[in-house]
Backbone bond lengths (Angstrom), bond angles and torsions (degrees), N, CA, C in turn:
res aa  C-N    CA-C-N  psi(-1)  N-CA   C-N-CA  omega(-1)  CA-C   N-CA-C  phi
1 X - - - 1.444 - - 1.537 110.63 -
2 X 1.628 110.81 -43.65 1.712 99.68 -179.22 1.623 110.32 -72.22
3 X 1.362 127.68 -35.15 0.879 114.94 163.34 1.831 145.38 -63.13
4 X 0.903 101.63 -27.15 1.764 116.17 149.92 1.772 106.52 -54.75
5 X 1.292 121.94 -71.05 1.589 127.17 159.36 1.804 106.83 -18.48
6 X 1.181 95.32 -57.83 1.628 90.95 -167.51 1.714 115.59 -77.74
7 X 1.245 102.39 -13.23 1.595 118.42 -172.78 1.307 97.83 -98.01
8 X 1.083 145.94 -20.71 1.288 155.50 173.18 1.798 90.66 -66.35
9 X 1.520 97.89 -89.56 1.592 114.04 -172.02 1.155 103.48 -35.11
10 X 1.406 129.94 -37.94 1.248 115.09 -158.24 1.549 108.05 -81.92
11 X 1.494 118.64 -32.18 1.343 112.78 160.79 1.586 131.54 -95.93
12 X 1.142 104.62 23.72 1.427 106.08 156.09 1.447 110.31 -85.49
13 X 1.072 118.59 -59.72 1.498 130.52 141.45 1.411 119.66 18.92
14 X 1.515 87.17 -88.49 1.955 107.35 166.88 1.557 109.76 -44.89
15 X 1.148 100.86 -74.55 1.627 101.65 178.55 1.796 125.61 -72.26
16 X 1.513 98.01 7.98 1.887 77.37 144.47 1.201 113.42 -107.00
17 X 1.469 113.37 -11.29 1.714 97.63 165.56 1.489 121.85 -75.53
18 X 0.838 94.42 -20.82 1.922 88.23 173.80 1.542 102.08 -72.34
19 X 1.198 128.30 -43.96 1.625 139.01 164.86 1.685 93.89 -24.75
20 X 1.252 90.60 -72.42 1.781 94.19 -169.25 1.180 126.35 -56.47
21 X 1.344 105.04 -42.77 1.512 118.80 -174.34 2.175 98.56 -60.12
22 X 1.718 101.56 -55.86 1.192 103.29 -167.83 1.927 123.09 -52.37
23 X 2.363 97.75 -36.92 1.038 90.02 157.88 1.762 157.64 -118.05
24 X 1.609 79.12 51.18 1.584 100.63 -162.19 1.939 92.82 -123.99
25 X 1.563 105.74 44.68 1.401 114.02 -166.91 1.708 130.27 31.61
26 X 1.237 102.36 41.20 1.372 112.61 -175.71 1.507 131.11 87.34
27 X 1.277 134.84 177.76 1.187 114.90 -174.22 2.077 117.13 -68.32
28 X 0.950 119.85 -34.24 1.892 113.78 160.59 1.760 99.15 -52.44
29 X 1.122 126.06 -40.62 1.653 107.82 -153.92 1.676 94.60 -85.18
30 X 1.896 118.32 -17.21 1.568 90.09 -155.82 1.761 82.94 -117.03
31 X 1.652 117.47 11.09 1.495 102.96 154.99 1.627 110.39 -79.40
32 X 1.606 108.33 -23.83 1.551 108.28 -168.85 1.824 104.83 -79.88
33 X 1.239 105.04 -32.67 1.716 100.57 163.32 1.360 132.56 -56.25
34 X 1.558 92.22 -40.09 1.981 111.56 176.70 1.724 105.93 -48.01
35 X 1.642 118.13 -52.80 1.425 132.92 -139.29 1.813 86.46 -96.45
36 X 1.805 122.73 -11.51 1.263 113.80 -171.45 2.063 107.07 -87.47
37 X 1.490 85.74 -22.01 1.618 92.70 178.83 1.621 115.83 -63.02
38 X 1.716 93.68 144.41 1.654 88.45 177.73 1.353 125.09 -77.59
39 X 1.409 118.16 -165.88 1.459 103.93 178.75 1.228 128.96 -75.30
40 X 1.639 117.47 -21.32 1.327 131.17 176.20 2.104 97.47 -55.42
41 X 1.794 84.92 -56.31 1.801 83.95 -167.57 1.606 118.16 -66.08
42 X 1.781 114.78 0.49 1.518 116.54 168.47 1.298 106.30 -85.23
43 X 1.667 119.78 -42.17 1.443 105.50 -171.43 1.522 110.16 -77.79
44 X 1.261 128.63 -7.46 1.322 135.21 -174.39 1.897 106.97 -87.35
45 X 1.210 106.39 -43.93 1.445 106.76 163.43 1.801 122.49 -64.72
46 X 1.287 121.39 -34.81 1.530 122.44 173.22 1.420 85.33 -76.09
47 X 1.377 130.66 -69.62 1.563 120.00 -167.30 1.949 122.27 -23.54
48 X 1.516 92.09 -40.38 1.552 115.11 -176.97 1.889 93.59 -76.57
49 X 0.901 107.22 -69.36 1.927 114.73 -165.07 1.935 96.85 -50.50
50 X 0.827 110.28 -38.02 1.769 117.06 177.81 1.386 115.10 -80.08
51 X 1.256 127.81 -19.26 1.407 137.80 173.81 1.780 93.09 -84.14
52 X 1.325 134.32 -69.73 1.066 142.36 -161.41 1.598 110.26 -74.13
53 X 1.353 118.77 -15.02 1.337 115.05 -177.40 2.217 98.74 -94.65
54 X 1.468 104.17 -25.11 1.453 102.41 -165.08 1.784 84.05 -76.64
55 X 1.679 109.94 -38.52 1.646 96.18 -173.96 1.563 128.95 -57.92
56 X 1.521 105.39 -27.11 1.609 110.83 164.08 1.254 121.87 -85.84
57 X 1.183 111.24 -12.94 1.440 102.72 -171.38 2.006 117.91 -95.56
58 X 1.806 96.36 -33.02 1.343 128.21 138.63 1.646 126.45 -28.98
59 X 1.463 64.30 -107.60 2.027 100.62 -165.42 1.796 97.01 -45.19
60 X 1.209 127.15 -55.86 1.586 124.18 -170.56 1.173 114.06 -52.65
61 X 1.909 115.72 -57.36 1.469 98.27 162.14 1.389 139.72 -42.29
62 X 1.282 99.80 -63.05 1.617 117.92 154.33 1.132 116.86 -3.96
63 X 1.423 113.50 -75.90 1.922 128.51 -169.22 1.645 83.55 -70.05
64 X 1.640 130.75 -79.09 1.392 103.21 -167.06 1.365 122.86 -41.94
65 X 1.162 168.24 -20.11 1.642 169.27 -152.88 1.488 95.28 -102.18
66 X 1.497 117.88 -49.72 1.516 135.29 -171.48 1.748 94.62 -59.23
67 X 1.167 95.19 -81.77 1.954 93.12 -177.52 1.653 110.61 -59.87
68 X 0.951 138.44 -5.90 1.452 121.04 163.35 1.222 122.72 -83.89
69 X 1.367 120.57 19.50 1.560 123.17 179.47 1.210 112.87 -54.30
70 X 1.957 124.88 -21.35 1.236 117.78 -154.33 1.944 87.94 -107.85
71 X 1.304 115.30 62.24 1.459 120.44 151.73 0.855 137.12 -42.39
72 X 1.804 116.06 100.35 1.597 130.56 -153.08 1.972 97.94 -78.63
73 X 1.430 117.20 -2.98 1.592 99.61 -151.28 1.726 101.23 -76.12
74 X 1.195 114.24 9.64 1.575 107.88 171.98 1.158 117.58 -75.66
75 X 2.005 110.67 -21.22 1.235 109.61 -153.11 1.449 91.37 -121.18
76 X 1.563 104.23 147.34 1.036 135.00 -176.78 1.616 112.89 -93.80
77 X 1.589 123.48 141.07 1.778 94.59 169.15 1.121 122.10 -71.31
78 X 2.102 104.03 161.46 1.050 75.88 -160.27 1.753 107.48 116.06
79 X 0.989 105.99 -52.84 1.634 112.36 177.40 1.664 93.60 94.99
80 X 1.111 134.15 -39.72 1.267 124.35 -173.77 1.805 126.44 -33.46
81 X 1.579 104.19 106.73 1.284 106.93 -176.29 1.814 107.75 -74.88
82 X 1.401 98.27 135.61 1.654 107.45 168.33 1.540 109.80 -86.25
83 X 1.378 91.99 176.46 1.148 110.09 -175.04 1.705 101.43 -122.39
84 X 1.630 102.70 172.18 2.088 85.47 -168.20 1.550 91.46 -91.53
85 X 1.094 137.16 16.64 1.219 131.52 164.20 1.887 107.14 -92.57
86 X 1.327 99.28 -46.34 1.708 93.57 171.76 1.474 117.93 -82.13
87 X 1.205 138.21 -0.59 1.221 155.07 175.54 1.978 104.07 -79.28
88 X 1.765 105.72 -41.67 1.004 118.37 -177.33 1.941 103.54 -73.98
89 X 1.505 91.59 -40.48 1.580 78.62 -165.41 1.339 114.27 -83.90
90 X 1.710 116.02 -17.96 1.850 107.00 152.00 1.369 134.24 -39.10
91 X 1.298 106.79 -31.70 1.508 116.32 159.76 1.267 128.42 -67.96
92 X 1.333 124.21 -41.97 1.490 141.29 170.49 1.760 101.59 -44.57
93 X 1.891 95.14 -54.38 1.741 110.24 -144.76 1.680 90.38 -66.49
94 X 1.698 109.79 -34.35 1.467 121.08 -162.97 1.815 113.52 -66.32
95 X 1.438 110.86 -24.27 1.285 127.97 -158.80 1.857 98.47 -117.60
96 X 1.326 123.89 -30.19 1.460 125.71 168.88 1.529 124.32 -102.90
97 X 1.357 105.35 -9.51 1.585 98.82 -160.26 1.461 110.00 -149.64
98 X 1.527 117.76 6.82 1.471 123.05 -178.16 0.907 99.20 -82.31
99 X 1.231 148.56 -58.39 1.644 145.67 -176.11 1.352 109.71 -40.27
100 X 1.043 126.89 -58.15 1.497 117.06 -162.67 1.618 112.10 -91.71
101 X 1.296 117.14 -36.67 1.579 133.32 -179.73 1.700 123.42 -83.58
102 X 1.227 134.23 111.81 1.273 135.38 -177.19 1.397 98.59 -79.53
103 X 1.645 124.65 118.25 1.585 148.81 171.50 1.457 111.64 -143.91
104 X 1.580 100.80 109.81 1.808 113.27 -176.95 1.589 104.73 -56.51
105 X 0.913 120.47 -56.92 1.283 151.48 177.25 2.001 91.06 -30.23
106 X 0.927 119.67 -32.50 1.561 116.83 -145.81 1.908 90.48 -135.79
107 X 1.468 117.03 8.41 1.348 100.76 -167.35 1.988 115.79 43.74
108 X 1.298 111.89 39.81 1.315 94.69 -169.61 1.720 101.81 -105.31
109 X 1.473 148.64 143.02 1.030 106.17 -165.63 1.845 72.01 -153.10
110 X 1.277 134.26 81.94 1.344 165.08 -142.24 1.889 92.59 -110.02
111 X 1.100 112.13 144.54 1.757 104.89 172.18 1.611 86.05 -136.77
112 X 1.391 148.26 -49.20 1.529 106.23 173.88 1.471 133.88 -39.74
113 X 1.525 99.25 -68.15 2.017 83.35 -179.05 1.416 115.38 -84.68
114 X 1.153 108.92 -177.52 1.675 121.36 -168.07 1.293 125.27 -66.20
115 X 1.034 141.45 95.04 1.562 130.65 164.63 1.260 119.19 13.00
116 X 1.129 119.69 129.51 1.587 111.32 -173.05 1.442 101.78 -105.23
117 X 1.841 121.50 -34.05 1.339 130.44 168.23 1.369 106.98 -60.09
118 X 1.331 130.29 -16.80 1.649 126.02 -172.63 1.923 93.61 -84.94
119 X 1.520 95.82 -69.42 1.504 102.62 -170.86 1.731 112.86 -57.93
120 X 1.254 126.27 -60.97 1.304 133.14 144.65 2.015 79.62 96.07
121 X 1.580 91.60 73.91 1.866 97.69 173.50 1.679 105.87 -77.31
122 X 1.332 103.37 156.79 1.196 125.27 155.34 1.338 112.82 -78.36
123 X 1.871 102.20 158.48 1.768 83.88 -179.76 1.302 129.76 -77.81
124 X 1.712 116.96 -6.31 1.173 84.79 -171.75 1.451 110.07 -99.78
125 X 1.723 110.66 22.52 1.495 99.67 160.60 1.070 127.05 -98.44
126 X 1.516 110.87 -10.76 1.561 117.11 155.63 1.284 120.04 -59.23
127 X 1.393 128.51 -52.29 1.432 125.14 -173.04 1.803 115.23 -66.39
128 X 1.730 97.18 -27.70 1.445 97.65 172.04 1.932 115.98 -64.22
129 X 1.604 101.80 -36.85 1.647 97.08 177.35 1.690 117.15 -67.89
130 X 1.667 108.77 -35.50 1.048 101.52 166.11 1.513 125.29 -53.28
131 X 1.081 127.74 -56.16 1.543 136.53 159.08 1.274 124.23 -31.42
132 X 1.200 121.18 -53.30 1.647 132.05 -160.63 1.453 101.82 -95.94
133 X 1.760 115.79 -55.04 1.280 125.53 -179.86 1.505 95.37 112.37
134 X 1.502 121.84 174.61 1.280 106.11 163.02 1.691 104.70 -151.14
135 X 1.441 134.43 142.16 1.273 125.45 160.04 1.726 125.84 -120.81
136 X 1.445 108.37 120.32 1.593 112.45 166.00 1.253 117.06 -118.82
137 X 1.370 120.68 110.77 1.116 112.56 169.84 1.498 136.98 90.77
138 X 1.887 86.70 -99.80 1.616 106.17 176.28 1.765 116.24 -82.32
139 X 1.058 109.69 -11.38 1.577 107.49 -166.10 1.180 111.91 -170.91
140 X 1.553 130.79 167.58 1.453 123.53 -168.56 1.248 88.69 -157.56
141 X 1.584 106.31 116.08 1.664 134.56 154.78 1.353 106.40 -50.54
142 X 1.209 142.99 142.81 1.435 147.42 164.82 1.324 124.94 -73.55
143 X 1.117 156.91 132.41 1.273 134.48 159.84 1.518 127.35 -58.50
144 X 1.595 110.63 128.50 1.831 96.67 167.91 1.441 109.33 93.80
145 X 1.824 117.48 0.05 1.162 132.87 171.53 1.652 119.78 -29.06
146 X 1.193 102.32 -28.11 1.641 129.08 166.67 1.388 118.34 -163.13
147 X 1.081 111.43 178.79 2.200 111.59 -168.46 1.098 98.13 -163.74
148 X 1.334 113.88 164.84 1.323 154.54 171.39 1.883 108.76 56.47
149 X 0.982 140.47 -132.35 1.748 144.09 157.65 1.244 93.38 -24.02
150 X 1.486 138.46 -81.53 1.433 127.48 -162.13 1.130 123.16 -18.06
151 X 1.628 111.59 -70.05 1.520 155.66 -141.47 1.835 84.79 -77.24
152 X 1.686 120.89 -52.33 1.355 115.90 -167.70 1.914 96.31 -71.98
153 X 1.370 116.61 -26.28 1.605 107.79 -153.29 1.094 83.85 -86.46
154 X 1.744 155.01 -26.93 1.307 146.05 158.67 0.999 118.55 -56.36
155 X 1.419 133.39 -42.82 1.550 130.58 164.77 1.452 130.68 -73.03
156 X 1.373 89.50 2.20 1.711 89.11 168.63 1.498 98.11 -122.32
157 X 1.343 129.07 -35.73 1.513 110.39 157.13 1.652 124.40 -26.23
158 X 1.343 92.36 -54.44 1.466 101.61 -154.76 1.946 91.40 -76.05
159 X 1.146 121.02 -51.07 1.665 130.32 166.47 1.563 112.03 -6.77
160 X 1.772 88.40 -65.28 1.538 109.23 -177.70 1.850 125.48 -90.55
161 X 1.271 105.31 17.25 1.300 93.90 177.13 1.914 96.39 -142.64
162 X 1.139 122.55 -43.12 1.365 119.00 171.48 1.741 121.48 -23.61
163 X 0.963 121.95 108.68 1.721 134.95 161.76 1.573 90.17 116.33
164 X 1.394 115.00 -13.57 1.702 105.03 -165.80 1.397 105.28 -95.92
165 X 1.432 147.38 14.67 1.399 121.49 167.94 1.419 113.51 -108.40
């Protein structure tokens, strides 16, 4: 919505200067109008262009920060609320384990290891692959890929969001 606002403003904008330009006989007639104003009506026109440039340059950020109060990053798809430990280990899963592993939840969409939305592990068989590592076949998980807090906030990430996005 603020951005539509600003795409709006921004071409109304455009088109009152063409307004001006068109009725101030073009660009010679509405520089020769500009240079006829007095000084009150120059500092009163920058006064205006400096009010309206601090309001976009301002106020727009402003309103975006203002309307994002309703910060989806708790939520998982799915509706699934995290926790700041599974919130933590989406980050872990996003930076250790998106490449190879397909998780809706994580935009991760990986073709060596297994689907995690297909298989849909519990944690403690996630934290065991993290630990152990695992190999079939096509590809081989490492062991120890991460440890200790990490290793649990990925396996309960993944616990709580797998089959749900």
């Amino acid at each position: 919505m603020i951005a539509t606002a600003a795409f709006v403003l921004g071409f109304l904008t455009i088109g009152l200067t063409v307004v001006f330009l068109a009725f101030g006989g073009g660009p010679r007639g509405a520089r020769r109008n500009l240079h006829r104003q007095s000084r009150g009506g120059n500092k009163f026109a920058l006064s205006v262009m400096f009010v309206v440039t601090i309001a976009f340059g301002v106020g727009i950020p402003v309103a975006v920060l203002a309307s994002n109060h309703d910060n989806q990053s708790k939520k998982a798809p799915g509706g699934v609320k995290l926790t700041a430990s599974e919130q933590h280990g989406r980050k872990i899963f996003a930076k250790n384990c998106s490449t190879c592993h397909t998780l809706a939840a994580s935009n991760a969409v990986g073709k060596v290891g297994p689907s995690l939305d297909q298989i849909r592990p519990v944690a403690a068989l996630t934290l065991n692959a993290i630990q152990l590592g695992r190999a079939r076949g096509q590809g081989q998980m490492p062991a120890g890929l991460v440890d200790g807090q990490d290793a649990k906030d990925v396996a309960a990430y993944v616990a709580a969001t797998a089959g749900h996005g």
